[in-house]
N, C-alpha and C positions, 0 to 999 in steps of 0.2 A: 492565446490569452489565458490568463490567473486568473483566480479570485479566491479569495478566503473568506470564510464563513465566521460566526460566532455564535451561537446560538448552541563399452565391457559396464555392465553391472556393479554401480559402489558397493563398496561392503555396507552393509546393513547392519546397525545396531541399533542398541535401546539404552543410549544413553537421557538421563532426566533432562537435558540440559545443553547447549552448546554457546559458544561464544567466537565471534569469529572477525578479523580483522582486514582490511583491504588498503586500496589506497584510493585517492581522489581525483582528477583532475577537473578545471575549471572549464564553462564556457563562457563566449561571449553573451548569451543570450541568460545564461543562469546572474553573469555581474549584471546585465540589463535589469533584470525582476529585482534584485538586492539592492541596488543603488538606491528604489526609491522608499526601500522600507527604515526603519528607525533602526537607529545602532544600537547597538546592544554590546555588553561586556563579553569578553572572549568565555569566561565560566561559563554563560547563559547558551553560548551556542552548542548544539550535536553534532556532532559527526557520524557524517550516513555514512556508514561502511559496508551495511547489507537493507534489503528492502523486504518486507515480507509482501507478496503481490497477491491479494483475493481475488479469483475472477471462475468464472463459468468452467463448468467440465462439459461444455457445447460448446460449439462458435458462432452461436447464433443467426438470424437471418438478415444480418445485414454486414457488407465482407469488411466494413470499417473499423469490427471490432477485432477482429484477428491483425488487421495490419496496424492497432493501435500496439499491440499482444508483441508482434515481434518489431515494431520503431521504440518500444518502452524494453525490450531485450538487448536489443543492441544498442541503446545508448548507458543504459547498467553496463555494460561491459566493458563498453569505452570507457568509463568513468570507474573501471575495477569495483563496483560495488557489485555485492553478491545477492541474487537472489535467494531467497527462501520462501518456500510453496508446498500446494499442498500433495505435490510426488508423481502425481499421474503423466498421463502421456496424452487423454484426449481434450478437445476442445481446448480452451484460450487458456487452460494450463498449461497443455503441450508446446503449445504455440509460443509463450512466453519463455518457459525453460529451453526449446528449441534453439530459440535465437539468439538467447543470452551464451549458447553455449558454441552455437556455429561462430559467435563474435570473441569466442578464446576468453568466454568469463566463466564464472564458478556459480555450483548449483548447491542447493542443498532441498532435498524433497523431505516432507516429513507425513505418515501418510497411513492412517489406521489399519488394521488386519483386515478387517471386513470390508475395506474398500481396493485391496491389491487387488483384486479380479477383475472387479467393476470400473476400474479409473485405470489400470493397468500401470504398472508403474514406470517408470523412463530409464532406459537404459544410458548409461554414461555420464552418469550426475556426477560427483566430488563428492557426497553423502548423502544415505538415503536412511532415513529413519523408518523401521517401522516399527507402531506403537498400541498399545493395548486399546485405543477408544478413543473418539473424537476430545474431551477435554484433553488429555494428555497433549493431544495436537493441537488444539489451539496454546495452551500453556508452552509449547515448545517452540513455537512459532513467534510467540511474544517475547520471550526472553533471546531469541535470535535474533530479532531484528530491531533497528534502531529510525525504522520510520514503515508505515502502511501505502500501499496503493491500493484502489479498488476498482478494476476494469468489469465490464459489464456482465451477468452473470445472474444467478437465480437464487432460492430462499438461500441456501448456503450462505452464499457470499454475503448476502443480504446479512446475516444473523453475524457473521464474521465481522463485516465493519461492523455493525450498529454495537455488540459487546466491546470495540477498545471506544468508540466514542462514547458509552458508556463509564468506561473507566479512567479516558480522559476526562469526562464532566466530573467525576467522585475526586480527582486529583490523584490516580493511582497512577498518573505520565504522561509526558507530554512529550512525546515521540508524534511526529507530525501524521496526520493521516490527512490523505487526497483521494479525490473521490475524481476520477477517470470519466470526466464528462462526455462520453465520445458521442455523439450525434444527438444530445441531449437524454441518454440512457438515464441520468442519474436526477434528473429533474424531479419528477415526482418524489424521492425522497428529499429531495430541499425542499419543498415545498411540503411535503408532512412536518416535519423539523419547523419550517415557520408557524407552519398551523398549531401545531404544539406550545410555542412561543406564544403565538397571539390570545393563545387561551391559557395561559397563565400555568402551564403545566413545567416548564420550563425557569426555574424562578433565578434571579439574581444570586449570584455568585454560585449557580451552576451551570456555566454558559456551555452550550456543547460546539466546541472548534476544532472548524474543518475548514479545508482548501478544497476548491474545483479549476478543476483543470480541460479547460474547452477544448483542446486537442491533445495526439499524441505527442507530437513535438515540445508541448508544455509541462507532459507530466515530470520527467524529470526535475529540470529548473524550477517547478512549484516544489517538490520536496524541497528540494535545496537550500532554495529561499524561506522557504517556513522553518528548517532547519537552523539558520543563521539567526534569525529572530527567536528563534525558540520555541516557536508558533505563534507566539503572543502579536498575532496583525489582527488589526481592527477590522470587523465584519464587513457585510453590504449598509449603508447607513439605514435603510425600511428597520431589517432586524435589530439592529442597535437601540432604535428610538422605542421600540415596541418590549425591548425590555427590562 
């Protein structure tokens, strides 16, 4: 189930910047989610060619989050879209870069100086950036990637998504971002987001959108589909009417 919101070692460099191309294939289940949303002009659509995936450097205490980590690794693969993440090796980092890579897809790690010890970095990626300081990393992560996932995970990640939904409310892109609902991890922040809405903090024509994704097998097909639309799907109707 969907739902959208409204409200051997790569060579290492320090390049500013990358850009990188794949290819697509379709599913059954991603034409299912797209059929029922509004058409939209071919200009309006994105093409996912790579993903940037925010998630936990633990794998927390519940094992649905790691098997959401590698069923969202290898279906990026199958569908040649490339990951790009934050480099490490443990927790539902590793887990994700793992599986995207055991399933013959392409990686790209990007991943601060002061964290190669502590996150350890992943051996066998296709590029591995490392870079002077957490902004650099996030700036390089946003210009690589053409849509966000957020699988479950701690302030990090938290600070990760909340700055592009941030930047999708300002109108700096509308690169789609999903929120990886896996056993209801990501509820409490919906539910801040409404709160925030219903108290007027959140005002018209700054609506802050996002997709949720109730399992692993959805997160794909939810990018996908918000992709094709451009994001532009209409909320839950509570948050709609409330703002």
């Amino acid at each position: 189930m969907q739902e959208s919101r409204t409200f051997g070692r790569a060579p290492v460099t320090r390049r500013p910047g990358l850009a990188f191309r794949g290819c697509s294939r379709s599913l059954d289940e991603t034409r299912r989610l797209t059929a029922a949303m509004p058409r939209c002009d071919k200009q309006d659509m994105i093409e996912i060619n790579s993903i940037c995936v925010f998630c936990g450097s633990a794998n927390g205490r519940n094992p649905a989050y790691v098997a959401a980590a590698e069923r969202l690794g290898a279906d990026m693969a199958a569908h040649g879209i490339r990951l790009v993440y934050g480099g490490g090796n443990v927790g539902l980092m590793g887990a994700t870069a793992r599986a995207v890579m055991a399933h013959g897809g392409k990686v790209t790690g990007i991943i601060p100086e002061f964290l190669v010890s502590r996150e350890r970095m992943l051996d066998g990626v296709d590029e591995l950036h490392v870079v002077p300081d957490m902004h650099t990393r996030k700036r390089m992560m946003f210009e690589a990637a053409d849509a966000f996932v957020t699988l479950p995970g701690g302030i990090g990640t938290l600070e990760e998504v909340v700055e592009q939904l941030t930047w999708a409310q300002l109108g700096q892109h509308k690169k789609p971002i999903v929120l990886a609902d896996i056993e209801g991890f990501w509820q409490p922040l919906v539910e801040v987001i409404g709160h925030m809405n219903r108290e007027s903090f959140i005002r018209e024509g700054f609506d802050v959108r996002y997709h949720v994704a109730r399992s692993a097998a959805d997160i794909l097909p939810t990018v996908l589909a918000a992709a094709g639309s451009n994001g532009e799907i209409a909320g839950d109707a509570e948050t709609i009417a409330k703002m």
